[in-house]
Kinemage of the C-alpha trace (Angstrom):
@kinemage 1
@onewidth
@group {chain A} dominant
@subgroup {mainchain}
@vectorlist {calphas} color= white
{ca unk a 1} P 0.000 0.000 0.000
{ca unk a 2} L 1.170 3.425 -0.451
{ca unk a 3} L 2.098 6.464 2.048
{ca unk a 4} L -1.004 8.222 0.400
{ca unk a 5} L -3.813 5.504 0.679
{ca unk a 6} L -2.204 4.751 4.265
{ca unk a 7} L -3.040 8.061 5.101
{ca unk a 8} L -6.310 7.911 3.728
{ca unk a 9} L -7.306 4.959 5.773
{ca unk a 10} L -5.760 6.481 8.600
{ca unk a 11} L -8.211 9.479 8.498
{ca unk a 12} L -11.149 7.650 7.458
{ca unk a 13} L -10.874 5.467 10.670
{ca unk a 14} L -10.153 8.401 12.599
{ca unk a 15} L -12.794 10.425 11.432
{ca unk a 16} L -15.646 6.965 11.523
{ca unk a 17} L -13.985 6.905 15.327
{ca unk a 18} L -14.591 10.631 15.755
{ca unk a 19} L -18.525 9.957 14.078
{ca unk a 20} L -19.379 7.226 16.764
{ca unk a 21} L -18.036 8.662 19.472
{ca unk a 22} L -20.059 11.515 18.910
{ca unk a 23} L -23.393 9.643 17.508
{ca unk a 24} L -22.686 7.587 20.940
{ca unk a 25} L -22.255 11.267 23.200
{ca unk a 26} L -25.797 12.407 21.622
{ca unk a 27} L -27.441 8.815 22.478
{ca unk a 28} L -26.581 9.484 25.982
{ca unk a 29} L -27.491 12.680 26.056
{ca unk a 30} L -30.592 12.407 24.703
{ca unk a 31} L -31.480 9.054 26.942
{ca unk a 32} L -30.631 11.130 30.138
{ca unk a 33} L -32.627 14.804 29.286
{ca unk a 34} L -36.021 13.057 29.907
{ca unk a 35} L -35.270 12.017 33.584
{ca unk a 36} L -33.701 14.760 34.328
{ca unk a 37} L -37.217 16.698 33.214
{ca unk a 38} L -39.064 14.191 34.684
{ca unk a 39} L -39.155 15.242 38.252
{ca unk a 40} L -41.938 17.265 38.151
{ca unk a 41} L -42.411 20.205 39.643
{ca unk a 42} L -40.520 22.298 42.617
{ca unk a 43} L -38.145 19.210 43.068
{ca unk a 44} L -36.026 21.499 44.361
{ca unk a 45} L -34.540 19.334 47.411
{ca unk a 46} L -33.905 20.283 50.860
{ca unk a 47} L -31.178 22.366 51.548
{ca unk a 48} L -28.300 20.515 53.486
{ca unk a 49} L -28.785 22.632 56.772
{ca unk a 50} L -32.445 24.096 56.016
{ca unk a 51} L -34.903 22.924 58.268
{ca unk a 52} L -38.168 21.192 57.210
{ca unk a 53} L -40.431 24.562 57.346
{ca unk a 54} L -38.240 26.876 55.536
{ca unk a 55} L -38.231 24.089 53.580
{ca unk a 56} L -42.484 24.103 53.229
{ca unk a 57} L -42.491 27.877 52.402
{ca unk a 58} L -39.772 27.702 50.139
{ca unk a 59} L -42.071 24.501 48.200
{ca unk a 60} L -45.359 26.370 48.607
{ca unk a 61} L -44.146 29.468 46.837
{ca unk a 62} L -42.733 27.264 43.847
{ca unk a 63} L -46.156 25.468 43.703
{ca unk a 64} L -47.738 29.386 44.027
{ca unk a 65} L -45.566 30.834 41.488
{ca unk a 66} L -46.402 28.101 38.719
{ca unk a 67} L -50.189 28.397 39.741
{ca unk a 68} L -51.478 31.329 41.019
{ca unk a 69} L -53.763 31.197 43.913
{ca unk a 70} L -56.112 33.985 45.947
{ca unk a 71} L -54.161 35.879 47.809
{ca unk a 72} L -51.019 34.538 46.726
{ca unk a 73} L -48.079 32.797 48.624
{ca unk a 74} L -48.788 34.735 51.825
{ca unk a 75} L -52.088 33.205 52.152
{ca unk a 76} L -50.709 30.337 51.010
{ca unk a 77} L -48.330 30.086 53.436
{ca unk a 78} L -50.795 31.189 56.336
{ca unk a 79} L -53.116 28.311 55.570
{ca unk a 80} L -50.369 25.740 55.865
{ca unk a 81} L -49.211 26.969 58.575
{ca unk a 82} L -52.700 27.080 60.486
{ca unk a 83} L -53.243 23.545 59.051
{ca unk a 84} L -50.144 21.790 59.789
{ca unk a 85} L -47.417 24.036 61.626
{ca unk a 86} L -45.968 23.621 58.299
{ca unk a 87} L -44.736 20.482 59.170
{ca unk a 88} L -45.507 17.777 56.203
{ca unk a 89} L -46.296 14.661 59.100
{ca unk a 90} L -48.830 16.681 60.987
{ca unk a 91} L -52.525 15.090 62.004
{ca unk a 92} L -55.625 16.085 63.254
{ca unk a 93} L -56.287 14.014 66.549
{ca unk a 94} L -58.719 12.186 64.948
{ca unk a 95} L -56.304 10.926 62.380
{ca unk a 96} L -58.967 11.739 59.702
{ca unk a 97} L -56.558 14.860 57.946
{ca unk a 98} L -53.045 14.689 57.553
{ca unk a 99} L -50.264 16.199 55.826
{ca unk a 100} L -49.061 19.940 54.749
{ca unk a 101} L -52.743 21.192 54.009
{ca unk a 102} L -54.737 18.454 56.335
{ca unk a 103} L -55.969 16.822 53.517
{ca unk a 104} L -58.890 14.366 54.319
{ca unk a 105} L -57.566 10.762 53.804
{ca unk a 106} L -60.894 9.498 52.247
{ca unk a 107} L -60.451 11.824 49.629
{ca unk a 108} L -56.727 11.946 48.932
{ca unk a 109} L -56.472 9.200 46.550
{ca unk a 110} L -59.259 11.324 44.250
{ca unk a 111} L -57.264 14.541 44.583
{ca unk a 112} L -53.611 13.138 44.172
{ca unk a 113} L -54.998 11.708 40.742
{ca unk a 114} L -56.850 14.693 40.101
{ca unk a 115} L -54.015 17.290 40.702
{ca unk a 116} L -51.009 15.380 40.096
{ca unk a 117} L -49.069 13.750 36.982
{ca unk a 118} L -47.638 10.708 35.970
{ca unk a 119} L -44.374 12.693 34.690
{ca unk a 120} L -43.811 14.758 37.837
{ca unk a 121} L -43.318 11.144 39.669
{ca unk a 122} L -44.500 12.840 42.630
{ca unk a 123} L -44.920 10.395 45.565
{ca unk a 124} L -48.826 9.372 46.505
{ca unk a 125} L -48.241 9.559 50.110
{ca unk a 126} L -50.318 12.255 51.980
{ca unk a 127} L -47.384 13.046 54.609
{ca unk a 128} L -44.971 13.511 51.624
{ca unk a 129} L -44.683 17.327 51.602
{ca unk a 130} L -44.007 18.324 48.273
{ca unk a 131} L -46.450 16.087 47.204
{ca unk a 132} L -49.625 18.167 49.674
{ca unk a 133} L -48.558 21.186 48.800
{ca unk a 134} L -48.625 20.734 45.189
{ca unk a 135} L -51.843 18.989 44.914
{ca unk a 136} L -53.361 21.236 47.569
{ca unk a 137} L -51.874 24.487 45.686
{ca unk a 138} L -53.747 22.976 42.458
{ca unk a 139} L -56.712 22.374 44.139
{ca unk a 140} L -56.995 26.149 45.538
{ca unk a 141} L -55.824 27.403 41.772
{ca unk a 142} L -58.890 25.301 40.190
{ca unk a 143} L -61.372 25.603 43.082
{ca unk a 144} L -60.248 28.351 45.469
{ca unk a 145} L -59.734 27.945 49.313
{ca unk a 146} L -63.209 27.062 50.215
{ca unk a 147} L -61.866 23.545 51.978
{ca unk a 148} L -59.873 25.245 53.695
{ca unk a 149} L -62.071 28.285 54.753
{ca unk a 150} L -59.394 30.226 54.250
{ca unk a 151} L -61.040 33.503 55.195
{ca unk a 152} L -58.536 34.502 58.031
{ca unk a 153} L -55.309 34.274 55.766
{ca unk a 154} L -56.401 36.538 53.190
């Protein structure tokens, strides 16, 4: 073979190497961009020293600022924390409402699939947080605060 065509060779399998490496790079890229959009809304995470209320308020006025409610975050923020202390584990002593916004646990089931989305992957338990104060935030954006009689915050 000749200098010239082993030069040519050369490049060709350099460039073909170049061509899947990249083709590969793009695969990967494109395989990882849907869960990385997948995790719904205000998946923000907790900050390493921020406590679980500041955490709350800082979740409630994500879920506020994507869907406006009356009176905006600050009643918002004054229902949870008449409701729940804005702590996302808090019951009523009957054990009847539970969660961020003391939502009733015959009708949580309803409302999660009502207000929430497959994609957002948000967890279906009521004492998950994020999860109350997102479906509760939609609720009051659709409905208003009427289950809440939220006539004192606002």
């Amino acid at each position: 073979m000749e200098t010239e065509d082993r030069r040519t060779v050369g490049t060709r399998s350099r460039v073909a190497a170049l061509a899947l490496v990249v083709a590969l790079t793009g695969s990967l890229l494109l395989v990882a961009a849907p869960s990385a959009q997948a995790t719904g809304p205000c998946d923000f995470g907790r900050g390493e020293d921020q406590g679980v209320r500041a955490y709350m308020r800082d979740v409630i006025r994500c879920a506020v600022d994507r869907w406006s409610v009356r009176g905006g975050p600050r009643t918002a923020l004054c229902i949870a924390k008449r409701e729940s202390g804005l702590l996302p584990w808090a019951e009523s002593s009957d054990g009847i409402n539970k969660g961020l916004y003391q939502q009733h646990v015959d009708y949580w089931a309803n409302n999660y699939d009502t207000y929430a989305r497959p994609a957002w992957a948000l967890e279906k338990r009521i004492l998950n947080g994020r999860t109350n104060a997102i479906v509760s935030i939609r609720m009051a954006h659709a409905g208003g605060w009427g289950p809440w009689g939220g006539g004192d915050c606002g």
